[in-house]
C-alpha positions as CSV (number, residue, x, y, z in Angstrom):
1,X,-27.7,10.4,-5.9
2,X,-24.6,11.0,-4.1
3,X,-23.6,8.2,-1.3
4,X,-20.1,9.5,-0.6
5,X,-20.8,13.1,1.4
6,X,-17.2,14.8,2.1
7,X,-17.2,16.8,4.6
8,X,-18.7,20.1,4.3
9,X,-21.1,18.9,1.8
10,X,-23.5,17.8,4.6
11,X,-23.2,21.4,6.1
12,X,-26.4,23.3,6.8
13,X,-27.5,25.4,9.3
14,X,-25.7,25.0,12.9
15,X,-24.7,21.3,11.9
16,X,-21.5,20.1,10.4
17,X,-23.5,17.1,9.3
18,X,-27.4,17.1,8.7
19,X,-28.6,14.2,7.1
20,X,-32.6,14.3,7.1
21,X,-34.7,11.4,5.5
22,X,-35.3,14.0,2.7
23,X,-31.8,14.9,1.7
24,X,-30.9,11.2,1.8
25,X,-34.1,10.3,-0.5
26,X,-35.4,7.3,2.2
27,X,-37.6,7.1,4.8
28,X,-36.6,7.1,8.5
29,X,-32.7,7.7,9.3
30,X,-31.2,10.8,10.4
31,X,-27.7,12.4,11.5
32,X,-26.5,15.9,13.0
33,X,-22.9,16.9,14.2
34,X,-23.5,19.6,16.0
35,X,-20.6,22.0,17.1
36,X,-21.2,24.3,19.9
37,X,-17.8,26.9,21.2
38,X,-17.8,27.2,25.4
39,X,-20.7,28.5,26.8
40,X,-22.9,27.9,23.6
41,X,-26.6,26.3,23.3
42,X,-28.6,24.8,20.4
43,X,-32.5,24.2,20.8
44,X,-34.2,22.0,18.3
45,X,-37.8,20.6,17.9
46,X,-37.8,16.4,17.7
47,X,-40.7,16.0,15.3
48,X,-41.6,12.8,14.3
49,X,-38.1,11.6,15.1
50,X,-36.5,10.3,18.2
51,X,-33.0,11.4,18.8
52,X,-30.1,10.1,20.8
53,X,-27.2,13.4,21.8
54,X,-24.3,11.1,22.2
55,X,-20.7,13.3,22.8
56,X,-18.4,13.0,20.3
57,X,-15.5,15.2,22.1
58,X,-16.8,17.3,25.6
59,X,-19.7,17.2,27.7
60,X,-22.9,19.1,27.8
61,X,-27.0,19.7,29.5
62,X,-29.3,18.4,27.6
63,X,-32.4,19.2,28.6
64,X,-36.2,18.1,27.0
65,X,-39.9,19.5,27.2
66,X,-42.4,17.2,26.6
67,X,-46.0,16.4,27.6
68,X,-44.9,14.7,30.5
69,X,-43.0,17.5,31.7
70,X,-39.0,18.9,31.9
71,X,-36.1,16.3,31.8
72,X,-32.2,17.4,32.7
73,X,-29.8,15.4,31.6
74,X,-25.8,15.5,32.1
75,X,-23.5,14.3,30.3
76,X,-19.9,13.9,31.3
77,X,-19.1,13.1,27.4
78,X,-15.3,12.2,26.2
79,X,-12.2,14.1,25.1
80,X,-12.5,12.0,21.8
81,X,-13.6,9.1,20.2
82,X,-10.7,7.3,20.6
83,X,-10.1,7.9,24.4
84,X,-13.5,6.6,26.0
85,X,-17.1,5.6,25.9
86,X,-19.3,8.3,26.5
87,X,-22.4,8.6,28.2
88,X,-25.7,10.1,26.3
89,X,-29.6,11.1,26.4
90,X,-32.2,10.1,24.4
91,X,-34.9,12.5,23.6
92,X,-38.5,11.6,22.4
93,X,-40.6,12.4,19.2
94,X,-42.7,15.7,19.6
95,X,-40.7,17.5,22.3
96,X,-38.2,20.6,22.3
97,X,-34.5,19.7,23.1
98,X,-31.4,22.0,23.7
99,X,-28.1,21.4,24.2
100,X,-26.0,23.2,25.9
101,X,-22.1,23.1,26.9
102,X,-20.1,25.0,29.5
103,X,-16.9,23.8,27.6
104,X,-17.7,23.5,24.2
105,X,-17.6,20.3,22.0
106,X,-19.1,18.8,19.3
107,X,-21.9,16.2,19.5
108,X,-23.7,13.8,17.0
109,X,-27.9,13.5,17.2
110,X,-28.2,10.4,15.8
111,X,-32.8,10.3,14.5
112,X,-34.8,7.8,13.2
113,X,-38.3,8.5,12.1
114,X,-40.7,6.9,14.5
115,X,-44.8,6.3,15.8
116,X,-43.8,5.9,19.2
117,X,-43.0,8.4,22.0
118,X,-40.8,6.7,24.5
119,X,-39.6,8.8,27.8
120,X,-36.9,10.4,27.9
121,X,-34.0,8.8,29.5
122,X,-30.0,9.0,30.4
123,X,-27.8,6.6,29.4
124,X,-25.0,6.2,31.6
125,X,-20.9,5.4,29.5
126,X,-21.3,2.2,32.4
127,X,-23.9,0.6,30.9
128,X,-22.7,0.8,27.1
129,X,-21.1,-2.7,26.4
130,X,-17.9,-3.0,24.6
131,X,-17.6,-5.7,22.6
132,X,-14.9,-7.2,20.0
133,X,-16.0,-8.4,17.5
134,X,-13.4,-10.7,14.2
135,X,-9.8,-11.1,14.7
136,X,-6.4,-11.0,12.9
137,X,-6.5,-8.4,11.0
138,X,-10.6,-8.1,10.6
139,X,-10.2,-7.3,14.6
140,X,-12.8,-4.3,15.4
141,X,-14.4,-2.7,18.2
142,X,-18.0,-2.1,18.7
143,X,-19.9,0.6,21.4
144,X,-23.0,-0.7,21.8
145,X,-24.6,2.7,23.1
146,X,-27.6,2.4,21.1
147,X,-27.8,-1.5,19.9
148,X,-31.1,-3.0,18.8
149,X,-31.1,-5.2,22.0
150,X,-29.0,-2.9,24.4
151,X,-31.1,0.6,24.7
152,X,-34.8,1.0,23.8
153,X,-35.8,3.3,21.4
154,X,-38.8,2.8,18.8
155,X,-36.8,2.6,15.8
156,X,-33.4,4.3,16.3
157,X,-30.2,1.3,16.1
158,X,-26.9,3.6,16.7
159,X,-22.9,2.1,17.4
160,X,-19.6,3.1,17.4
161,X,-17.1,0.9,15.5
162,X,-13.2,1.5,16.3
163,X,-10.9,0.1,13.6
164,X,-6.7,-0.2,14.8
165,X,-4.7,1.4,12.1
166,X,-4.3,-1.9,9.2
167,X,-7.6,-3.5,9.7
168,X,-10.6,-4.3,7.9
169,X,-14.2,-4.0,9.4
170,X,-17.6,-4.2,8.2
171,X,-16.3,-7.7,6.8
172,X,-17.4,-9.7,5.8
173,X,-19.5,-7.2,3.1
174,X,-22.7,-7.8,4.6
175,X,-26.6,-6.3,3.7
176,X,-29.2,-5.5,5.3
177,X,-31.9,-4.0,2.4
178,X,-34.7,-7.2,2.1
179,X,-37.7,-8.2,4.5
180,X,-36.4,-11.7,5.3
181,X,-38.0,-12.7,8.3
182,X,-35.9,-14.3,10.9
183,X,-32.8,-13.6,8.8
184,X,-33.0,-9.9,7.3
185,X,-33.8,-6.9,8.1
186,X,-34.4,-4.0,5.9
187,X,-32.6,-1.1,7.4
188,X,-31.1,2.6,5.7
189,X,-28.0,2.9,7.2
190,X,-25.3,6.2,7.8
191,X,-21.7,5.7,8.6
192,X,-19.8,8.9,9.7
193,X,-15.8,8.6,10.1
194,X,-13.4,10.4,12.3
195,X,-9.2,9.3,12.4
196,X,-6.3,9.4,14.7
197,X,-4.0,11.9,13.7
198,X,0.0,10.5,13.9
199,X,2.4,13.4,14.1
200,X,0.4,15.5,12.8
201,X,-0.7,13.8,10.1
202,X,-4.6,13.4,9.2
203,X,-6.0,9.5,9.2
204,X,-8.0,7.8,6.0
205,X,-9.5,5.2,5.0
206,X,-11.8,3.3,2.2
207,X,-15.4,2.4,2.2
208,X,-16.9,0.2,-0.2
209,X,-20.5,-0.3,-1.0
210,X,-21.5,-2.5,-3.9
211,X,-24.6,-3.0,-5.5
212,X,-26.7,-6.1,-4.0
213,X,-29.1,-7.3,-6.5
214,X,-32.1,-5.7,-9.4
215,X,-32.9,-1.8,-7.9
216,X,-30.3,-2.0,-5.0
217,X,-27.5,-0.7,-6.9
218,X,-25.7,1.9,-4.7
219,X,-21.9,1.3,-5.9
220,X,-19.3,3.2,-3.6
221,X,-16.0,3.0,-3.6
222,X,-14.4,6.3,-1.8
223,X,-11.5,7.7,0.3
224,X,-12.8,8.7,3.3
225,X,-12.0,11.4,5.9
226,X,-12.4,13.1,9.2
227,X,-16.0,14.3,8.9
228,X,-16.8,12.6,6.1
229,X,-20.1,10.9,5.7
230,X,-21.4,8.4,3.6
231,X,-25.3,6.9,3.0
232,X,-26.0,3.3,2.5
233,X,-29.3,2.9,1.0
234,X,-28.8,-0.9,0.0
235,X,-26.1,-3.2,-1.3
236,X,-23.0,-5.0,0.0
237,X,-21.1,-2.4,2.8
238,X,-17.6,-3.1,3.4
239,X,-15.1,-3.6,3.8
240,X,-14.3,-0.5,5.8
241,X,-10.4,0.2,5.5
242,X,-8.5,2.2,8.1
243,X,-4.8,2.8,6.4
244,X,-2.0,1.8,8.5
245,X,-1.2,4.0,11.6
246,X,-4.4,5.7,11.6
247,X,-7.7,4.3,13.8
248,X,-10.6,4.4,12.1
249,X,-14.0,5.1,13.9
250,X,-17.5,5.6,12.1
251,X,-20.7,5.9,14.0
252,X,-23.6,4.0,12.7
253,X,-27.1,5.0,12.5
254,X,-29.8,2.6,10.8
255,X,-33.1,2.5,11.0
256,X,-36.3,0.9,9.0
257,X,-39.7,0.2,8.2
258,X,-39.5,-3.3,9.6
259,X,-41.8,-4.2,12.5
260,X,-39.7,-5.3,14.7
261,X,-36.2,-3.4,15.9
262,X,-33.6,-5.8,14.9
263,X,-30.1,-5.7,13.7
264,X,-30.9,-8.9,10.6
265,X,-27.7,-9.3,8.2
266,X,-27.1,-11.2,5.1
267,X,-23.0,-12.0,4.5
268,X,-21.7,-12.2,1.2
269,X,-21.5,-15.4,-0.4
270,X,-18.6,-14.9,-1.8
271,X,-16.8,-13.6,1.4
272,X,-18.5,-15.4,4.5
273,X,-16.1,-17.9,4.6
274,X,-13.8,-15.7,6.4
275,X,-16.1,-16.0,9.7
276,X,-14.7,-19.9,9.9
277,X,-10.9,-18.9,9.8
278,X,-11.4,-16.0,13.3
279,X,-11.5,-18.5,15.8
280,X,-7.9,-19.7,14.8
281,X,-6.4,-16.0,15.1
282,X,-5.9,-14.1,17.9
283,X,-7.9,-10.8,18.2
284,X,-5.7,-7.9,17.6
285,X,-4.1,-7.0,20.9
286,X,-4.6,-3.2,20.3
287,X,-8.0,-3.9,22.0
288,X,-9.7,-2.6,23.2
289,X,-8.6,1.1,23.0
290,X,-10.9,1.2,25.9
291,X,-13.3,-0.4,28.3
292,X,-16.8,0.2,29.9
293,X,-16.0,2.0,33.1
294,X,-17.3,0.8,35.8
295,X,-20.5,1.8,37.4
296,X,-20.4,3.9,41.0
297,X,-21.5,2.2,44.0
């Protein structure tokens, strides 16, 4: 199995990026990029999935059919990943979605497998909390758009991390791929990475993944890239290494067979020490890039 998807290799169809629970080889987590020029439209069926559309650079309609009728959504979406939060729509299981942009953009469908079919629902860039999360130079931010205990969805646990240009995140290496109740939670788990370009110059970065025990032995160690993906079925994941002068963002998208919808992580002994030295450092003062904006009266 291949972890580390370049981009392009994840290509199919209309989508940049289409990871499906069957290319992937587990059971519930899915992720489109979907790029659409001005004026263009994309109509897909759910299925047994819920999806959030979450902009990644422009705005667009999206609009769903369902048994409970015809929802419209707007969203006013982002120039980039790195210059705001954006607003997004969540879209049930079993109904026929399209999206559809006056100015063109690209936007990620981030799926999880589910039983339940929730309504669907805006979520407005307001209501998405920000949060910062290590210091020094493990300082990271984190858009909780689709958190565990943020937005409800069935199964579906979607963020955005931003990493300043230097820094490590997704450390400590941490798990997530054993039924611990209370403690851990088993969740697959994509990470796709976009950079800031300096002078025209494309960003990178590293991602790690290392095996976490007998049958959970993904092992990655790769350079990543604008567009690049890669798939975390188990193991230790991080760090996550943006090279200096270059932010690093990855969206997350995990998703399990677990009961309950939880965000449950194991550190690595050998590294969790590190949590004791953040309160002593300052978090980086590059953050935020950005902050909620505020609701309208």
């Amino acid at each position: 199995m291949t972890y580390h998807l370049p981009a392009g290799r994840a290509l199919a169809g209309p989508y940049l990026v289409d990871v499906t629970p069957e290319t992937a080889g587990w059971g519930y987590s899915s992720l489109r990029v979907l790029e659409l020029p001005p004026g263009g439209t994309h109509t897909f069926d759910t299925g047994d999935s819920e999806w959030i559309v979450l902009p990644l650079s422009g705005g667009c309609t999206v609009t769903a059919i369902d048994d409970f009728g015809h929802h419209a959504f707007e969203l006013s979406g982002r120039t980039g990943v790195f210059d705001g939060v954006s607003d997004f729509a969540y879209v049930p299981r079993d109904a026929r979605a399209t999206v559809a942009s006056a100015g063109g953009g690209r936007f990620a469908l981030t799926g999880a497998r589910c039983t339940r079919r929730l309504p669907a629902r805006y979520g407005p860039a307001a209501g998405v909390p920000v949060e910062l999360r290590g210091t020094g130079s493990c300082s990271r931010q984190v858009n909780n758009f689709g958190a565990a205990d943020v937005f409800e969805c069935d199964r579906l646990i979607a963020v955005e991390v931003i990493t300043p240009g230097g820094n490590w995140s997704s450390f400590p290496p941490h798990k997530h791929d054993e039924h611990r109740p209370g403690e851990e939670s088993v969740l697959e788990e994509i990470y796709y990475f976009e950079f800031a370009g300096h002078d025209g110059t494309p960003g990178l970065g590293y991602q790690r993944v290392s095996p976490s025990g007998p049958g959970r032995d993904t092992d990655v160690l790769a350079e990543v890239r604008d567009g690049d993906v890669v798939l975390i079925p188990d193991g230790w994941h991080g760090p996550s290494m943006a090279v200096p002068g270059h932010h690093m963002y990855y969206l997350n998208v995990m998703a399990g067979p677990g009961a309950e919808r939880a965000w449950l992580i194991c550190d690595h002994p050998d590294h969790a020490w590190i949590r004791d030295t953040w309160p002593d450092q300052p978090v980086d003062p590059r953050l935020p890039l950005y902050t909620t904006p505020e609701r309208s009266a």
